[in-house]
Structures are given as structure tokens and as C-alpha cells.
C-alpha positions as MATLAB code, in Angstrom:
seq = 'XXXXXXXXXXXXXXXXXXXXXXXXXXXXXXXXXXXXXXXXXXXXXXXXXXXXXXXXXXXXXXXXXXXXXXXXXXXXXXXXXXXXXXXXXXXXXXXXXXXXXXXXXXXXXXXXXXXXXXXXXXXXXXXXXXXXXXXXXXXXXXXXXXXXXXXXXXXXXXXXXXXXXXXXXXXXXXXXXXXXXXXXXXXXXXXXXXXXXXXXXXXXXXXXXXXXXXXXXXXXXXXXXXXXXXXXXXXXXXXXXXXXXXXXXXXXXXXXXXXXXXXXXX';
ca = [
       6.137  -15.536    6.181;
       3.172  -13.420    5.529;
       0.961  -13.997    2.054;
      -0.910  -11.428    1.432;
      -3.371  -10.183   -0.955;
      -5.426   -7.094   -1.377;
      -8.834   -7.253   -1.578;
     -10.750   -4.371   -3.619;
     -13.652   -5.421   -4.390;
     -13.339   -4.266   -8.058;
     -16.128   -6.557   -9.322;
     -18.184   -7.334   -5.664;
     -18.227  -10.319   -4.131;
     -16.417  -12.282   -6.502;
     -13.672  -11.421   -4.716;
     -14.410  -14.225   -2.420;
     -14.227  -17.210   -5.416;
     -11.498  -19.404   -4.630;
     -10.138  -17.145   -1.754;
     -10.330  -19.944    1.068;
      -8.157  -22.365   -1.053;
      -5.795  -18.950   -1.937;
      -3.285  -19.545    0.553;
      -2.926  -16.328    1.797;
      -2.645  -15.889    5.816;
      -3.106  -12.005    5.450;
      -5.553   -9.760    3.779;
      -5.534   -6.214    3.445;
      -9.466   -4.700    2.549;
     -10.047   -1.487    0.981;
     -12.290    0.361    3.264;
     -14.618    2.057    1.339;
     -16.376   -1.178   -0.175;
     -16.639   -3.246    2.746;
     -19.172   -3.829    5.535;
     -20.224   -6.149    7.948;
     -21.249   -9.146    6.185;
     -18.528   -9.204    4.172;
     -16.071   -8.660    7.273;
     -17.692  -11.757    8.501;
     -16.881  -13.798    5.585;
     -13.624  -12.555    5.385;
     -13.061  -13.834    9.176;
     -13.980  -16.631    8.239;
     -11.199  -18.006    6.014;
      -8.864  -17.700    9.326;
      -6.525  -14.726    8.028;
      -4.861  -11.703    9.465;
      -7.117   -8.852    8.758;
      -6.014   -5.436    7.800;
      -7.886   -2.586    6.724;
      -6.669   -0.217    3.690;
      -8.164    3.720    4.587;
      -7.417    6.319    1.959;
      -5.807    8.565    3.797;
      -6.455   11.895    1.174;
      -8.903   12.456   -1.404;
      -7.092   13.422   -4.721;
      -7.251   17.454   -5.082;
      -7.307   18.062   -1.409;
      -4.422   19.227    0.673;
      -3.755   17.063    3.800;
      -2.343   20.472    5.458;
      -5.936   21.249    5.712;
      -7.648   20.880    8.798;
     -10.702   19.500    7.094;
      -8.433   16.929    5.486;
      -7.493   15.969    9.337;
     -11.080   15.266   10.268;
     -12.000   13.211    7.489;
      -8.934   11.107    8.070;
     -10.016   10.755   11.778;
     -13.652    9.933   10.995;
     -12.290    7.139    8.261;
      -9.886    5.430   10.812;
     -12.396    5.667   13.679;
     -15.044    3.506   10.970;
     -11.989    0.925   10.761;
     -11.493    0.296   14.119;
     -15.087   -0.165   14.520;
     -14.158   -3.722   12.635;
     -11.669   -4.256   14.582;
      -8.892   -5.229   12.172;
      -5.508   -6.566   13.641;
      -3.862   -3.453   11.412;
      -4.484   -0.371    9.851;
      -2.823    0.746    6.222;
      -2.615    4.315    5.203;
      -2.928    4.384    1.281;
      -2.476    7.833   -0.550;
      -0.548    9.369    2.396;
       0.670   12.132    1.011;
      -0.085   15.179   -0.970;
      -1.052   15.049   -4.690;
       1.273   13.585   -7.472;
       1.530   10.880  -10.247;
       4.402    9.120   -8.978;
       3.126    5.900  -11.140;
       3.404    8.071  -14.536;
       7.171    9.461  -13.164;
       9.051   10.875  -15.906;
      12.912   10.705  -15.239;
      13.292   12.509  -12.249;
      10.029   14.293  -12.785;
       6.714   13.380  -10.944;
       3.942   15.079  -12.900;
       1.154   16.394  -11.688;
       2.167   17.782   -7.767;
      -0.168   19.102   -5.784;
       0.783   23.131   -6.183;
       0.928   25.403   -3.145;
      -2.430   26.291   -1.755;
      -3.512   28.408    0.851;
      -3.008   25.420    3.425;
       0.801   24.326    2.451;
       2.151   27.513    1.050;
       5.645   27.900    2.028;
       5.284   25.228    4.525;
       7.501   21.799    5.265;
       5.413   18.664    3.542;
       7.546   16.064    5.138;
       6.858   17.748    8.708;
       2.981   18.397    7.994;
       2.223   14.351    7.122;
       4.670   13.344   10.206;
       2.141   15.403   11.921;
      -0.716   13.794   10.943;
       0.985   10.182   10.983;
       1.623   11.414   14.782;
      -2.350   11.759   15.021;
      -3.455    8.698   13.913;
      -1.313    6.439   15.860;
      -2.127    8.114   18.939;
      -5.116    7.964   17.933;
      -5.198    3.971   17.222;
      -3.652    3.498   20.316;
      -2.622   -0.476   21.054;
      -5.931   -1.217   19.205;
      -3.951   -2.102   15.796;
      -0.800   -1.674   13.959;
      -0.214    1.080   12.214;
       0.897    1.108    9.243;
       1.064    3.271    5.204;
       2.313    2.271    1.948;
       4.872    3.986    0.319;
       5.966    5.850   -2.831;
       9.142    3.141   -4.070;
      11.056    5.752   -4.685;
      14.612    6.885   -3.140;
      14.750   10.319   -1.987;
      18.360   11.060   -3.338;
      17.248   10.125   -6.586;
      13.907   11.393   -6.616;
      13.635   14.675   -4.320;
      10.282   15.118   -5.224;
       9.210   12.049   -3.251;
       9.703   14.109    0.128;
       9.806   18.148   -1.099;
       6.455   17.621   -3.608;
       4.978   14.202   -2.082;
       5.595   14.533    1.558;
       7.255   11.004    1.828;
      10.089   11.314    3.825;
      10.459    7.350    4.714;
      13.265    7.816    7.679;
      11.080   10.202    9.145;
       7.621    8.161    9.250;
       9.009    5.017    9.522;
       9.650    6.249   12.964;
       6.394    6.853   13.456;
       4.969    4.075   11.666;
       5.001    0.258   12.907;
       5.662   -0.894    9.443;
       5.414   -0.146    5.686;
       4.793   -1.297    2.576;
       6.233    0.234   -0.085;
       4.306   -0.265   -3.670;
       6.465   -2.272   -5.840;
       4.717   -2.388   -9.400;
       7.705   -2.607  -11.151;
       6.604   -2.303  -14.846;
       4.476    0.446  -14.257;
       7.601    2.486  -12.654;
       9.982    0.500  -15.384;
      12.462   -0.981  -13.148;
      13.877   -4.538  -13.599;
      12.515   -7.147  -11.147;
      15.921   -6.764   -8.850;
      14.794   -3.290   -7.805;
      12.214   -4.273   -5.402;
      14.607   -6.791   -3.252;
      17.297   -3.777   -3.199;
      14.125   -1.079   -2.682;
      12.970   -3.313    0.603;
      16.596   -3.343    1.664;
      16.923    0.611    1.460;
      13.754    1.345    3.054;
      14.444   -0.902    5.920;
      17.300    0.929    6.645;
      15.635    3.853    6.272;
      12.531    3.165    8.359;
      14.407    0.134   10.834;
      10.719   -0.743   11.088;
       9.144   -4.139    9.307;
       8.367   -3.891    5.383;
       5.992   -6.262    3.539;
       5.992   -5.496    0.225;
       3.144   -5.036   -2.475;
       3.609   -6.049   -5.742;
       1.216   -6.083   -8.989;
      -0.291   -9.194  -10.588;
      -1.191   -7.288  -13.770;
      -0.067   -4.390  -15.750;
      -1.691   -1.677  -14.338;
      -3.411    0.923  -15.115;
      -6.179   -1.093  -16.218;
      -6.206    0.014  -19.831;
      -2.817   -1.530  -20.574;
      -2.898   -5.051  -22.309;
      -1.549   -7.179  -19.719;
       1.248   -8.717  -20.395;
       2.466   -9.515  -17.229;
       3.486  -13.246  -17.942;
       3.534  -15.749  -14.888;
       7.591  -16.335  -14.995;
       7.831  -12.355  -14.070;
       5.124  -12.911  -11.416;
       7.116  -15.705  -10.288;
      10.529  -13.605  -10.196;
       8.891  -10.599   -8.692;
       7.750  -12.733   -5.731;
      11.162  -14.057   -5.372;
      12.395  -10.801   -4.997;
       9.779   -9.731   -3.042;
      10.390  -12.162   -0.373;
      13.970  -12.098    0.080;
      14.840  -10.822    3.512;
      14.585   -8.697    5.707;
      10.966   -8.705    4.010;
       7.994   -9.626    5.982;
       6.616  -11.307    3.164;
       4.636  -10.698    0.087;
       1.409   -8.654   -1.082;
      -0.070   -9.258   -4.226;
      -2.444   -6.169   -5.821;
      -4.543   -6.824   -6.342;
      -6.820  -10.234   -5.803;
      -9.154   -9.150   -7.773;
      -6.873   -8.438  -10.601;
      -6.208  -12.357   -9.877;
      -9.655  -13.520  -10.602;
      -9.827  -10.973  -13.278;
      -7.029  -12.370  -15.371;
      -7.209  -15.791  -14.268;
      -3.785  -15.876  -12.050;
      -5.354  -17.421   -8.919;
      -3.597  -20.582   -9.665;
      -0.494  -19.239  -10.067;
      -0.526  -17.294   -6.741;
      -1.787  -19.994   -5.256;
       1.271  -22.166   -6.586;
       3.389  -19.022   -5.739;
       1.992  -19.343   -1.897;
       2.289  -23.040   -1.472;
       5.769  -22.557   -2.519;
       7.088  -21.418    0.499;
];
């Protein structure tokens, strides 16, 4: 079973305290904080290493070429550690799927002169085409994904570009990003949600769940029995595992006990 936790570096190296006695066997590093001498210490502790590479910058359009090359330049830097897999984060246009409002998702990235009139789902399989070509057999491949169902939600493929049966043919594997509070769904919905998007994808899924109440100016009052259910959930199968977001938020809120207990108990 893979335990996992993502590493942000939200408040620097502290994000190393108590990581070696964690009991994770998988970490997942955001990009844009890390270099080389904290790769090394992160090798150290004897974990699968994955890098997280934000695939879009918020206001741009990925149908833009310029969008392309950044992407490229980002996952070339990754490889340059290279990590055992790569994880696509924000792959997709614009929206605030975390704020969705019954069906709604506020705040879609409107037609520009890049995507006007053009097929969202096709233009991101497109680019997810790119990069695995481009990654070659050098890593896994791999994005996290909007938790939504397309039936329910159509935005999630016509607005966000997410159209989960189409990459997760392209894909090696997904994770699809399970904060259930902050998308108010009951702690069952992310066993059934990894269920669906296997079928969907017929690819591996290792789900990533929260450890606080997010965003970060909500109280948290994300008690340790819910933490405990969630990862229950979580880990039923055909789940690779479990991915808590964030370590940090861990050491933040002092709940590195508890998913340490959480990871011993398997």
C-alpha cells in the first residue's frame, strides 16, 4: 500500500521535522520550492519520490502555445531530479471547482482568443499527449483530478477540460483530490469517487485527501476520528493507497502523530 504525503514546503524546511519516523513510503514535492539539497534529504528517508509541476498558471489559457512551452520547460527541470513520477497539478483551464456552488463552478476561465469555440477536453488530451511523450520511460506520468463526476457536473469537462475517461488513457495514473469538507460531501464519497474514476480511467488511482480544513483561513475543525474515517475510505480498494495534503498542514496543526498512527495501521 502506498503512504503518501505531500510535501509543500509552506513554512521551509520544517517540513522535514519528524518526517523519517512519518511512515510514509511515498512523497510527492511541489516543484517550485525545492532544489538540490533538499532533494538529497528527501532521498534520504528511503521513499518513492514524485514531483508535483503546476501544470498552468491561474489566468492563462493552456490552449496557448506559450502555455505549452512553459509546461515543457517545468517538466524538463523535474526530470533533471530524476523523480520515479511526475504529477500534473492544475491541469486544466481556469475554475474554482473547490468553491462549487450546486452544479455551478464559479469563476471559468471565459473564451479567449486561444480557446474560442474550441473543444477543452481535446486541447488538454493534447497537451497530456506532449508530456508523456515527452517523459518517455524516464517516470510515470501522472495529474490530479477535479473529484467531480461529469454527469453531474458538466462543467468539469465543457468549462475545466477534465474529461477523466479520456486522460486516464493517456495518463499512467491519477489522483483525484478528495477534500471532502471543502466540496461538502460525506466521508463515503471518496471510496465511491475512486471506484468511478477507476472505471473511468482503468488506470491506478491513489487518492489525496486533506488533513485540515482548507482554505487556510477556515478554523480547522477537522477532528482526528474524520481523519481517521477519511483514510479508511481512502484506502479501500481498488485504491493504490493514500495521500495526505498536505504534510505541512500536519506539522502545522500538530497531526503528525495521528498520521503516523494512521500509517502504522496498515
Amino acid at each position: 500500500m502506498i503512504k503518501s504525503l505531500f510535501i509543500e514546503f509552506k513554512f521551509g524546511d520544517q517540513a522535514f521535522s519528524e518526517l523519517g519516523s512519518s511512515g510514509a513510503n511515498h512523497l510527492i514535492v511541489a516543484q517550485k520550492p525545492l532544489n538540490k539539497e533538499r532533494w538529497q534529504k528527501l532521498k534520504n528517508f528511503g521513499a518513492t519520490l514524485a514531483i508535483s509541476v503546476s501544470a498552468f498558471d491561474y489566468g492563462g489559457c493552456p490552449a496557448n502555445s506559450q502555455s505549452l512551452r512553459v509546461l515543457t520547460q517545468r517538466v524538463k527541470k523535474a526530470l533533471g531530479f530524476s523523480p520515479k513520477q511526475i504529477w500534473l497539478d492544475h491541469f486544466r483551464f481556469d475554475g474554482h471547482w473547490e468553491a462549487i456552488q450546486g452544479a455551478r463552478i464559479p469563476g471559468v476561465h471565459k473564451e479567449c482568443e486561444w480557446c474560442q469555440g474550441k473543444d477543452r477536453a481535446k486541447i488538454l488530451a493534447g497537451v497530456a499527449e506532449k508530456v508523456v511523450n515527452l517523459v518517455g520511460k524516464r517516470a510515470g506520468v501522472g495529474y490530479f483530478a477535479v473529484p467531480f463526476k461529469s454527469k453531474k457536473i458538466p462543467q468539469l469537462v465543457f468549462g475545466l477540460g477534465q474529461d477523466h475517461g479520456i486522460l486516464g488513457r493517456i495518463f499512467d495514473f491519477s489522483s483525484p483530490m478528495l477534500y471532502h469538507r471543502m466540496i461538502k460531501k460525506p466521508v463515503s464519497y471518496i471510496s465511491e469517487y475512486v471506484k468511478w474514476i477507476f472505471q473511468k480511467t482503468r488506470k491506478p488511482v491513489l487518492p489525496i485527501i486533506q488533513v485540515k480544513d482548507m482554505p487556510d483561513d477556515l478554523p480547522d475543525r477537522l477532528f482526528g476520528e474524520e481523519i481517521g474515517q477519511a483514510f479508511s475510505e481512502a484506502r479501500k480498494p481498488p485504491s493504490l493507497g493514500v495521500s495526505f495534503f498536505s504534510w505541512d498542514h500536519a506539522v502545522e496543526k500538530g497531526k503528525t502523530r495521528l498520521v503516523k498512527e494512521l500509517f502504522g495501521s496498515t
